[in-house]
C-alpha positions in Angstrom: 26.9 -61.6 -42.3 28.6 -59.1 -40.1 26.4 -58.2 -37.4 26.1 -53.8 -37.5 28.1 -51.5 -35.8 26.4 -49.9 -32.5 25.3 -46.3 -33.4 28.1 -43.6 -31.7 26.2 -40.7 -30.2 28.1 -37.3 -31.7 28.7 -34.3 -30.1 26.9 -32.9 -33.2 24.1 -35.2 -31.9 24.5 -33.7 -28.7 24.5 -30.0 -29.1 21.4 -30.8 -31.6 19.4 -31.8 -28.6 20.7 -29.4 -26.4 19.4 -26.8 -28.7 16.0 -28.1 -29.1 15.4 -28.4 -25.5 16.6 -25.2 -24.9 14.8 -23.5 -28.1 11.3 -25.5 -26.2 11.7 -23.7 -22.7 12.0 -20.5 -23.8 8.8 -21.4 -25.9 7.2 -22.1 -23.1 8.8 -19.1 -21.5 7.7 -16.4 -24.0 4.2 -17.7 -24.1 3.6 -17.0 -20.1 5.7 -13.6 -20.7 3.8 -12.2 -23.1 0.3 -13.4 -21.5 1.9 -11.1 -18.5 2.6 -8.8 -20.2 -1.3 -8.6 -21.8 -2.9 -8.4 -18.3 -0.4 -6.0 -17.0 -1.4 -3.8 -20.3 -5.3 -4.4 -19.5 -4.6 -4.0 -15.7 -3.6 -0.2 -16.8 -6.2 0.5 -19.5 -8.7 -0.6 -17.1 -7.9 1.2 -14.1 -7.1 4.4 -16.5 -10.5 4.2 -17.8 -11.8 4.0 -14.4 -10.6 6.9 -13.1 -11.3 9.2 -15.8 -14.9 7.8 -15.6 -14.6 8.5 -11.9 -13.3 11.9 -12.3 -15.9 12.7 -15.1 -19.0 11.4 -12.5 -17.3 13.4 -9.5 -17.3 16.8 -11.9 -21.0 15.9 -13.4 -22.0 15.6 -9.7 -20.5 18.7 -8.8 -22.0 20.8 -11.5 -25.4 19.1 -11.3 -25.9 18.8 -7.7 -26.8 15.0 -8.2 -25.0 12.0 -6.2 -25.0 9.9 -9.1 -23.8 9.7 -12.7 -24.4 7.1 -16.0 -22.0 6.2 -18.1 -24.0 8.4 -20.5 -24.0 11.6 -18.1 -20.2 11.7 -18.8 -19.5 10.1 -21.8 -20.2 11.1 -25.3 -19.8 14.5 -27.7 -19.5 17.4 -25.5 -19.2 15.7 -22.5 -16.5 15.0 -20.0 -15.0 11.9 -22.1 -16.0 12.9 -25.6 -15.6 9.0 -27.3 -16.6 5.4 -25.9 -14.0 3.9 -23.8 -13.1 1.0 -25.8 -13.4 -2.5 -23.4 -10.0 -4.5 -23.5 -11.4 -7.6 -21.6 -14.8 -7.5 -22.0 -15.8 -5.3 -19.5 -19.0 -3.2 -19.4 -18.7 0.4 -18.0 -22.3 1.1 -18.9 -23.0 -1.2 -16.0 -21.2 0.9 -13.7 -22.6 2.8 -11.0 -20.8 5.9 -10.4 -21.1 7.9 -7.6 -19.9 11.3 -6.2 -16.9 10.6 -3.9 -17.3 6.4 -4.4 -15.8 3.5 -5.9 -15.9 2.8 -9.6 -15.8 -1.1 -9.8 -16.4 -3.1 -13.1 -15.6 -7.1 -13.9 -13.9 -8.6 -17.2 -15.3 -11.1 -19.5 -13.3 -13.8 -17.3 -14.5 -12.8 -14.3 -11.8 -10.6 -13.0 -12.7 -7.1 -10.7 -11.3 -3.9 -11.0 -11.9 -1.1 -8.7 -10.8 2.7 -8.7 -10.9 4.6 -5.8 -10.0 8.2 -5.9 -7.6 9.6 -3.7 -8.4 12.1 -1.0 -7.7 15.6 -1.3 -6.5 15.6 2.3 
């Protein structure tokens, strides 16, 4: 009996493995892009939300002549924000304290903290 004849590696061989190493990296590489791209979109809810919550307390402030504002003073029909801000990592604004002329701050359901500081008029 004839003993087999060694297996030739092909170029189709080749380029087949080529491709599926290639076609696995940029797996890889649009899972952690589009995870960027989520927190950079929830880095820019958040901090929008934060300012028009700031910018709400700072005007509910003014017009009451009170230093400090609830989520509720601002938010709802009528008010300054008329609808809920919708949480996009499991924050909580109702936690947050807002005052006139502060820092809005509020943490995500992971742990990270966002803060919004309004700009001075100056």
């Amino acid at each position: 009996m004839a003993a087999p004849a060694p297996r030739r590696i092909t170029r189709l061989r080749i380029v087949g493995l080529v491709v599926l190493v290639l076609g696995l990296g940029l797996a890889v590489f649009i899972g952690i892009a589009s995870r960027t791209v989520r927190r950079n979109a929830q880095t820019s809810v958040i901090t929008c939300n934060l300012a028009q919550l700031q910018a709400a307390a700072e005007q509910f402030c003014l017009e009451n002549h009170r230093l400090e504002a609830t989520y509720d003073d601002v938010v709802g029909p009528g008010k300054w924000i008329s609808s809920d801000l919708q949480p996009v990592a499991g924050e909580d604004y109702r936690s947050i304290k807002l005052r006139a002329g502060g820092t809005a701050t509020v943490r995500t359901r992971d742990g990270r903290e966002f803060s919004y500081t309004p700009k001075s008029g100056r």
